[in-house]
PyMOL Python script that loads the backbone (N, CA, C, O; Angstrom):
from pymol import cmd

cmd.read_pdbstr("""\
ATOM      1  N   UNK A   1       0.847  -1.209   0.000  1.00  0.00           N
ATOM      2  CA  UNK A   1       0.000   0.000   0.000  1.00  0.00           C
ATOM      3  C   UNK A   1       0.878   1.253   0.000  1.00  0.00           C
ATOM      4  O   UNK A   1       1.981   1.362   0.535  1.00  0.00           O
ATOM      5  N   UNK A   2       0.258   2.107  -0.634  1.00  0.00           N
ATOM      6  CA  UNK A   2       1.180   3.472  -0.868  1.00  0.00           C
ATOM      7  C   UNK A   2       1.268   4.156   0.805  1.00  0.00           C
ATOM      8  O   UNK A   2       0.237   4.589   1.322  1.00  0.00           O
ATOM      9  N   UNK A   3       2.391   4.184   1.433  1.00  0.00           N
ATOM     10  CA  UNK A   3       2.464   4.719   2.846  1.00  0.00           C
ATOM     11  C   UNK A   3       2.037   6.113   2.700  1.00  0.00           C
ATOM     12  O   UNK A   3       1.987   6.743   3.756  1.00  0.00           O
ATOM     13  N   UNK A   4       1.650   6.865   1.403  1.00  0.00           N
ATOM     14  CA  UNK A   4       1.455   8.385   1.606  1.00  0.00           C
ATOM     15  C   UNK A   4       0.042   8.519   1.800  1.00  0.00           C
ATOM     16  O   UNK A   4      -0.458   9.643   1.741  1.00  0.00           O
ATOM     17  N   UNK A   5      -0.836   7.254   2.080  1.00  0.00           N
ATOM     18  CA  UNK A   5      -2.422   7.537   2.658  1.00  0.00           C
ATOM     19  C   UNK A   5      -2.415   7.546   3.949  1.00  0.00           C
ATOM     20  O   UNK A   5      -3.249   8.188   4.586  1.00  0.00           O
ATOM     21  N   UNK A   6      -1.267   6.679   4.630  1.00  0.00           N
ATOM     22  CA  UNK A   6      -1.366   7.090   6.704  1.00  0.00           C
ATOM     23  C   UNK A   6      -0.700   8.180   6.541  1.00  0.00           C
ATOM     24  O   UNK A   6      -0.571   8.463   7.732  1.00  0.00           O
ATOM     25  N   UNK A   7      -0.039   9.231   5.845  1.00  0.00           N
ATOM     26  CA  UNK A   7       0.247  10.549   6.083  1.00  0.00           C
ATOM     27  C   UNK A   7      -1.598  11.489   6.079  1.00  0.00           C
ATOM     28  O   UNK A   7      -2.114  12.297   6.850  1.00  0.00           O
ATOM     29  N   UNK A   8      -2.064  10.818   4.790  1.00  0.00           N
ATOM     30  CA  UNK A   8      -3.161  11.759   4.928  1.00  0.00           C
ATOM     31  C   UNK A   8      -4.186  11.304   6.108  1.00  0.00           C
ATOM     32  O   UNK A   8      -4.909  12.031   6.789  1.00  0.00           O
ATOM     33  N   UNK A   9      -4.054  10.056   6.145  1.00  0.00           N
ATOM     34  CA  UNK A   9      -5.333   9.715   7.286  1.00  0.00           C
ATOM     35  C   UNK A   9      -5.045  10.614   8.808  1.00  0.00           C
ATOM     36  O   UNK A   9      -5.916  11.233   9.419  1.00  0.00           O
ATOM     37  N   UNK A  10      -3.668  10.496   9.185  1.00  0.00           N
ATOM     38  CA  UNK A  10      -3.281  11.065  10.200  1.00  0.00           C
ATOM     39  C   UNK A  10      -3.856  12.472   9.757  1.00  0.00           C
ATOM     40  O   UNK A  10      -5.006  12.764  10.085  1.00  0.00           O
ATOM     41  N   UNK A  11      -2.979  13.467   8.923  1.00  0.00           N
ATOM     42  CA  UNK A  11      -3.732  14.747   8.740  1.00  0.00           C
ATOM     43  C   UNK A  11      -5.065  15.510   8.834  1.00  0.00           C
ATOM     44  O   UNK A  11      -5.543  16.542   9.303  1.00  0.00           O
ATOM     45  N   UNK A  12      -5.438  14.279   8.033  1.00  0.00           N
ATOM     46  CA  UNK A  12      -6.891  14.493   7.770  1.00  0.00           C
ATOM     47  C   UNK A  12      -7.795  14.428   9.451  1.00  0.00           C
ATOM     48  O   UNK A  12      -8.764  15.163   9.641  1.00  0.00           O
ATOM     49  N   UNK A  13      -7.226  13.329  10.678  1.00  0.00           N
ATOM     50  CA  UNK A  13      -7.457  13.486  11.741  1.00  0.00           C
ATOM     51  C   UNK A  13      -6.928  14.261  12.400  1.00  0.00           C
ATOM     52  O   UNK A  13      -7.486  14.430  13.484  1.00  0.00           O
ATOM     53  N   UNK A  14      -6.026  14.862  12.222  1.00  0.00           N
ATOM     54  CA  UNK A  14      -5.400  15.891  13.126  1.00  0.00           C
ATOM     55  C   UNK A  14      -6.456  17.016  12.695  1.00  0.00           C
ATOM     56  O   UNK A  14      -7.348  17.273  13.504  1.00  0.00           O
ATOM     57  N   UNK A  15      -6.409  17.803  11.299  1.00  0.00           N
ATOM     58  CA  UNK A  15      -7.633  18.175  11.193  1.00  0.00           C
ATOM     59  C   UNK A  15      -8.338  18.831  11.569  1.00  0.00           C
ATOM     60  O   UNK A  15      -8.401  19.966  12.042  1.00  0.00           O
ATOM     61  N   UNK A  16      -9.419  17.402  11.152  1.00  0.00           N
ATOM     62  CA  UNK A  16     -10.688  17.101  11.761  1.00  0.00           C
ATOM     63  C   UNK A  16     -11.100  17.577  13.576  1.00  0.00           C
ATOM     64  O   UNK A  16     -11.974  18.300  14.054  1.00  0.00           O
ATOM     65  N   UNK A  17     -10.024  16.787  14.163  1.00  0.00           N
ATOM     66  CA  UNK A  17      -9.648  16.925  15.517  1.00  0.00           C
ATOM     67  C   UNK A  17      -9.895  18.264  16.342  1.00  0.00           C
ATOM     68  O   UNK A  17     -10.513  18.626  17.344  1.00  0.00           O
ATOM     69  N   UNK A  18      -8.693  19.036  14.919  1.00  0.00           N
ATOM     70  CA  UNK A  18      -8.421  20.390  15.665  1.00  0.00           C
ATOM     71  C   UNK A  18      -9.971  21.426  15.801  1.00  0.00           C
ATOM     72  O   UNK A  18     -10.292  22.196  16.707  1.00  0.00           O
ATOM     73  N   UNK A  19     -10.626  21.108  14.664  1.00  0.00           N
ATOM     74  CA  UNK A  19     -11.606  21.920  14.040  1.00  0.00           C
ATOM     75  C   UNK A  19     -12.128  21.996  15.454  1.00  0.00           C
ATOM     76  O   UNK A  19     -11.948  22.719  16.434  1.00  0.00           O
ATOM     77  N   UNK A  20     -13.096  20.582  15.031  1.00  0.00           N
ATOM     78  CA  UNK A  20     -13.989  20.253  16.150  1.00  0.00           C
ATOM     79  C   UNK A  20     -13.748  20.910  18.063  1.00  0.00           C
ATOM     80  O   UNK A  20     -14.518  21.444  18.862  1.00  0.00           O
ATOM     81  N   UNK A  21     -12.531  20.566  18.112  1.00  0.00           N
ATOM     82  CA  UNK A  21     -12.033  21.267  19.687  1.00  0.00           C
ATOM     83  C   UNK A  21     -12.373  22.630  19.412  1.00  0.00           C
ATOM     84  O   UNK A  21     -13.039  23.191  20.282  1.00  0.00           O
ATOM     85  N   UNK A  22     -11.981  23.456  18.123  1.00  0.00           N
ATOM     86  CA  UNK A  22     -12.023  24.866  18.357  1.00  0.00           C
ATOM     87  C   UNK A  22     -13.634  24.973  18.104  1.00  0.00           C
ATOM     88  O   UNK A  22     -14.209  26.050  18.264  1.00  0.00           O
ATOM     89  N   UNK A  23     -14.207  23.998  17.770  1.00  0.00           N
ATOM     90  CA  UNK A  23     -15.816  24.922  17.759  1.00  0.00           C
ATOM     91  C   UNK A  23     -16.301  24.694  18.855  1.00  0.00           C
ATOM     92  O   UNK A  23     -17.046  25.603  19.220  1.00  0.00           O
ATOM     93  N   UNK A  24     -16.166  23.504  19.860  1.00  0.00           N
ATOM     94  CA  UNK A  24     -17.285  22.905  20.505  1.00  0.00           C
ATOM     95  C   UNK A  24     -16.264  23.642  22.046  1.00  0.00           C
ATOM     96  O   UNK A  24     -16.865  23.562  23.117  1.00  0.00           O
ATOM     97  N   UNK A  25     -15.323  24.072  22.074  1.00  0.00           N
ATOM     98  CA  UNK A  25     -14.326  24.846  23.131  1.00  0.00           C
ATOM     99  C   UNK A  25     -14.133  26.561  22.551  1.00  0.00           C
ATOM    100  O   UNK A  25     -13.078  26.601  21.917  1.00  0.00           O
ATOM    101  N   UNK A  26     -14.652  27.622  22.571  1.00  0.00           N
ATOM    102  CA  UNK A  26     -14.307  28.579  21.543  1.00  0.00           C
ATOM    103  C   UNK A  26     -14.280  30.187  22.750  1.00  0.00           C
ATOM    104  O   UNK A  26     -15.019  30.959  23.361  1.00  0.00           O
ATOM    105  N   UNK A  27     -13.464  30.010  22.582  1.00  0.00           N
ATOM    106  CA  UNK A  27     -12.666  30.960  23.349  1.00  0.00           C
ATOM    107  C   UNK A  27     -11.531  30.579  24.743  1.00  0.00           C
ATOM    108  O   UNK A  27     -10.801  31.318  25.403  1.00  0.00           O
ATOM    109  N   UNK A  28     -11.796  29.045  24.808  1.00  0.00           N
ATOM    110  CA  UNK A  28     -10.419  28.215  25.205  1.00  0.00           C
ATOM    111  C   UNK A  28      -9.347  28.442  24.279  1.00  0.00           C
ATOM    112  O   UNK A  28      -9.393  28.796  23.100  1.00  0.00           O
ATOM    113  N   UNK A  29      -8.135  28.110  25.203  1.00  0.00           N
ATOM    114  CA  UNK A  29      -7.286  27.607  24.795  1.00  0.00           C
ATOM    115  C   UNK A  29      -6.257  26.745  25.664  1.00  0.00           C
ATOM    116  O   UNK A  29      -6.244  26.723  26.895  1.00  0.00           O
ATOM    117  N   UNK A  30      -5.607  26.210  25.025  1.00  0.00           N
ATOM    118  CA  UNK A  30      -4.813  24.786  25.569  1.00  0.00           C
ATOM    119  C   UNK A  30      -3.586  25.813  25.909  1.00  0.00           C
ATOM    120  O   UNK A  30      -2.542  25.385  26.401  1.00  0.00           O
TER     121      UNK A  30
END
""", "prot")
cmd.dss("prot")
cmd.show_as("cartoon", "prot")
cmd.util.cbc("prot")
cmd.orient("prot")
């Protein structure tokens, strides 16, 4: 398998990840 799709899967969850924390936390920060 081409190893450059667990680069995007990771990305794509990091992301995803980040989005979500900044909407559902919004005016937090870490």
């Amino acid at each position: 398998m081409e190893p450059y799709i667990y680069y995007a899967l990771i990305v794509a969850a990091l992301v995803v990840g980040y989005a979500i924390g900044r909407k559902s936390s919004q005016g937090e920060d870490k």
